[in-house]
C-alpha positions in Angstrom: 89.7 70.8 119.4 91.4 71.0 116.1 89.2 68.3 114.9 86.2 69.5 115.6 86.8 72.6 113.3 88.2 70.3 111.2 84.7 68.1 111.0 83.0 71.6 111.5 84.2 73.1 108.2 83.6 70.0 106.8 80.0 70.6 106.9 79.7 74.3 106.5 80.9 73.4 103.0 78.6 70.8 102.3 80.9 67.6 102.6 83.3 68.9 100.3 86.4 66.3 101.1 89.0 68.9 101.4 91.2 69.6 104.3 91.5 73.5 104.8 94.8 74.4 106.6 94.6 77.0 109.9 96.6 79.9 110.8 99.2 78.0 113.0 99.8 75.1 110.1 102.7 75.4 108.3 101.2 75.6 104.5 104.0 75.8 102.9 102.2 75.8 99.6 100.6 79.6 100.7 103.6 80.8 101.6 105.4 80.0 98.2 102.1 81.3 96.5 102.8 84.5 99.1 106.2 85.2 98.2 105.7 84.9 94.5 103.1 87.0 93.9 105.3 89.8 95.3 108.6 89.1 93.7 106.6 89.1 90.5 105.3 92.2 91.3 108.8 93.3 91.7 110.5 92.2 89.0 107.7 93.5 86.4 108.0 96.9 88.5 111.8 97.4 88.2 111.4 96.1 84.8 110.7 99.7 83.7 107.2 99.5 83.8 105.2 102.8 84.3 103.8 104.1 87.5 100.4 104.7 86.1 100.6 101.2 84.3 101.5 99.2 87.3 98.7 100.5 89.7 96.0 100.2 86.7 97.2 96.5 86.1 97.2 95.6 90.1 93.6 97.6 89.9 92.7 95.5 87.7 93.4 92.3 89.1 92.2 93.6 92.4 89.0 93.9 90.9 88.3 91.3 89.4 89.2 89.5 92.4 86.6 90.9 94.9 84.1 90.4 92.1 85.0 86.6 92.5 85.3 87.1 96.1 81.3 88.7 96.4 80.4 86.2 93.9 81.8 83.2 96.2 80.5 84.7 99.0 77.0 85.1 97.7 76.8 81.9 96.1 77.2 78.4 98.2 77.4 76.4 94.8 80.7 78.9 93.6 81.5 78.5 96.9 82.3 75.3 96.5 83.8 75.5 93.6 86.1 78.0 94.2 87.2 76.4 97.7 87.8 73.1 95.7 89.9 74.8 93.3 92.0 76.7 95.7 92.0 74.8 98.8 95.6 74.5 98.7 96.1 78.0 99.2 93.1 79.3 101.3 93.0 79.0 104.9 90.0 77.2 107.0 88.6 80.7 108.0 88.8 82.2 104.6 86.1 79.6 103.3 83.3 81.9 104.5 85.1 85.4 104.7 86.9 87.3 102.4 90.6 86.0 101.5 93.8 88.6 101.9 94.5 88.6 98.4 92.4 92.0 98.2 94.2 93.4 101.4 97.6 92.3 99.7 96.5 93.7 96.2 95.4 97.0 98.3 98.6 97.9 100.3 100.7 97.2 97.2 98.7 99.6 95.0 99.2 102.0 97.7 103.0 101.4 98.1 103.4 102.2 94.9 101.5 105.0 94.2 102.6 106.7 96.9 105.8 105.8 97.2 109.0 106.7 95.1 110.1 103.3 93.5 113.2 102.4 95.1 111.1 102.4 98.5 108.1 101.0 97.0 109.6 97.8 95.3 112.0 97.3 99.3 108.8 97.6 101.0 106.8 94.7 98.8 110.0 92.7 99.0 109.4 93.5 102.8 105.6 91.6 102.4 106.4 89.1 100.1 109.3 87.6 101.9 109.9 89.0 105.0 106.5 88.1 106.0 106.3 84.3 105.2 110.0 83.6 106.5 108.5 85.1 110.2 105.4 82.8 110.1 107.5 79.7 109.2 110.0 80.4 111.5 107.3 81.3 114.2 105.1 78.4 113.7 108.4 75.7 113.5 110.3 77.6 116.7 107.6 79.6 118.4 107.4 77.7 121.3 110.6 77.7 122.2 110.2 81.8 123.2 107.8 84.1 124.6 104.7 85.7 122.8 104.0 89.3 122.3 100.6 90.2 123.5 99.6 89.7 119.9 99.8 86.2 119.5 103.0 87.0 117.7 106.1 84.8 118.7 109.6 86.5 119.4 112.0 84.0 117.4 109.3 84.9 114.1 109.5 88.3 114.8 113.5 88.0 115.0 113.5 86.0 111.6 111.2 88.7 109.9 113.4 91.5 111.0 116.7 88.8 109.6 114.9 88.7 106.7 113.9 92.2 106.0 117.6 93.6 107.2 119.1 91.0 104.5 117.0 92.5 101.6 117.8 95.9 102.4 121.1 95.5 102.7 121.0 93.1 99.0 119.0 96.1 97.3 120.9 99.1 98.8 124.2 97.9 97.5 123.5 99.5 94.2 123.8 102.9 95.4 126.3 105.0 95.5 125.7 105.7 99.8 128.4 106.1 102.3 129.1 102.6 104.1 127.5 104.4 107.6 124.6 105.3 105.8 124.3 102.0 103.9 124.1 100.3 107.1 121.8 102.6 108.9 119.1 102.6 106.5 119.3 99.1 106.3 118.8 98.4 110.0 116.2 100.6 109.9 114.7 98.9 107.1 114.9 95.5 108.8 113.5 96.9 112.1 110.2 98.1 110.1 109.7 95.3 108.2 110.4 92.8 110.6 108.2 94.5 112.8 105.5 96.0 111.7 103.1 93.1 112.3 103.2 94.5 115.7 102.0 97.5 115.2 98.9 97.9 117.4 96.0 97.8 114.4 93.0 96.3 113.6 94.5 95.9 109.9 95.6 92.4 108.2 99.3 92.1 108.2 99.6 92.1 104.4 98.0 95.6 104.7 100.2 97.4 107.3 103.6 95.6 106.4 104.3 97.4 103.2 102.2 100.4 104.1 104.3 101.1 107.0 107.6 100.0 106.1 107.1 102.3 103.2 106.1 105.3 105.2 109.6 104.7 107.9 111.8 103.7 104.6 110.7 107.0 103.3 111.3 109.2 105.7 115.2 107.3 106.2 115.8 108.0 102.7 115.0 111.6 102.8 117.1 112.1 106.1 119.4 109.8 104.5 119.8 112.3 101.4 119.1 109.0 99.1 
């Protein structure tokens, strides 16, 4: 079955002699390229970098990328060309449809305009890392558990919410919080981010993680009095 897509993609691109990875390969090389456009994000953020500044730079970029991606997607020969030059990142059904960059550009923008800092730069963190340690882990261990209706595995799930709980817990240590509050809004943290990929909407995951981890890690600091 896998090989027929395989041979099938092969000739919806016109020969070109590049294997495209799927959704349930491990692709390594995306997730890396995942995680770093975040943490870059991150660290030019907390940098000190203005509000305004930051969304009309990832505007920007966004942009310019679904000019590219209407371009590509209008044009077999670009097609081609771009596919060749990023067929280590882009997945097998990406080669005809739009890529998630936009959707991960998108939620991102909207974390941090709407969003106070502190809870916009935990819930990116949230997307760039929280997200590619669940796939990895759910791809490599998956089968070992039950799925959730979703498709989504239990033991990925478990690693994203590891994940998420751990960066919480690393970026919260610089405020001054009580230790039961410290905690709490860290689990609660980890819960969100770990499982928001659940939620039950016809969104792309880059889209809801940060979006709805921000909105919960919001409303925890408030309650929270951070």
């Amino acid at each position: 079955m896998k090989q027929a897509a395989e041979a099938k993609m092969t000739h919806l691109l016109g020969g070109l002699p590049v294997r495209l990875h799927f959704r349930n390969d491990l692709h390594l090389i995306r997730k890396v390229w995942h995680a770093a456009m975040g943490l870059l994000i991150v660290f030019i953020y907390m940098g000190g970098i203005s509000k305004g500044s930051a969304i009309f730079i990832l505007a920007s970029f966004l942009g310019l990328d679904l000019f590219l991606e209407t371009l590509r997607l209008r044009s077999p020969v670009w097609n081609e060309k771009m596919v060749r030059f990023w067929k280590h990142i882009l997945r097998a059904h990406e080669a005809h449809q739009m890529s998630t960059v936009p959707h991960y550009l998108a939620s991102v923008i909207l974390a941090i305009l709407i969003f106070p800092r502190p809870v916009a730069t935990l819930s990116i963190l949230f997307l760039a890392c929280g997200d590619p340690i669940a796939s990895l882990f759910g791809i490599l261990y998956g089968h070992h558990g039950p799925r959730f209706e979703s498709g989504k595995t239990w033991i990925g799930t478990a690693a994203g919410i590891v994940t998420c709980t751990l960066l919480s817990l690393i970026f919260l240590s610089s405020f001054s919080i009580s230790y039961p509050t410290y905690w709490a809004v860290s689990l609660i943290g980890g819960l969100i981010g770990g499982t928001a990929e659940l939620l039950p909407l016809d969104m792309d995951d880059n889209f809801t993680i940060p979006v709805a981890s921000g909105f919960v890690l919001w409303l925890a600091f408030i309650v929270a009095g951070i």
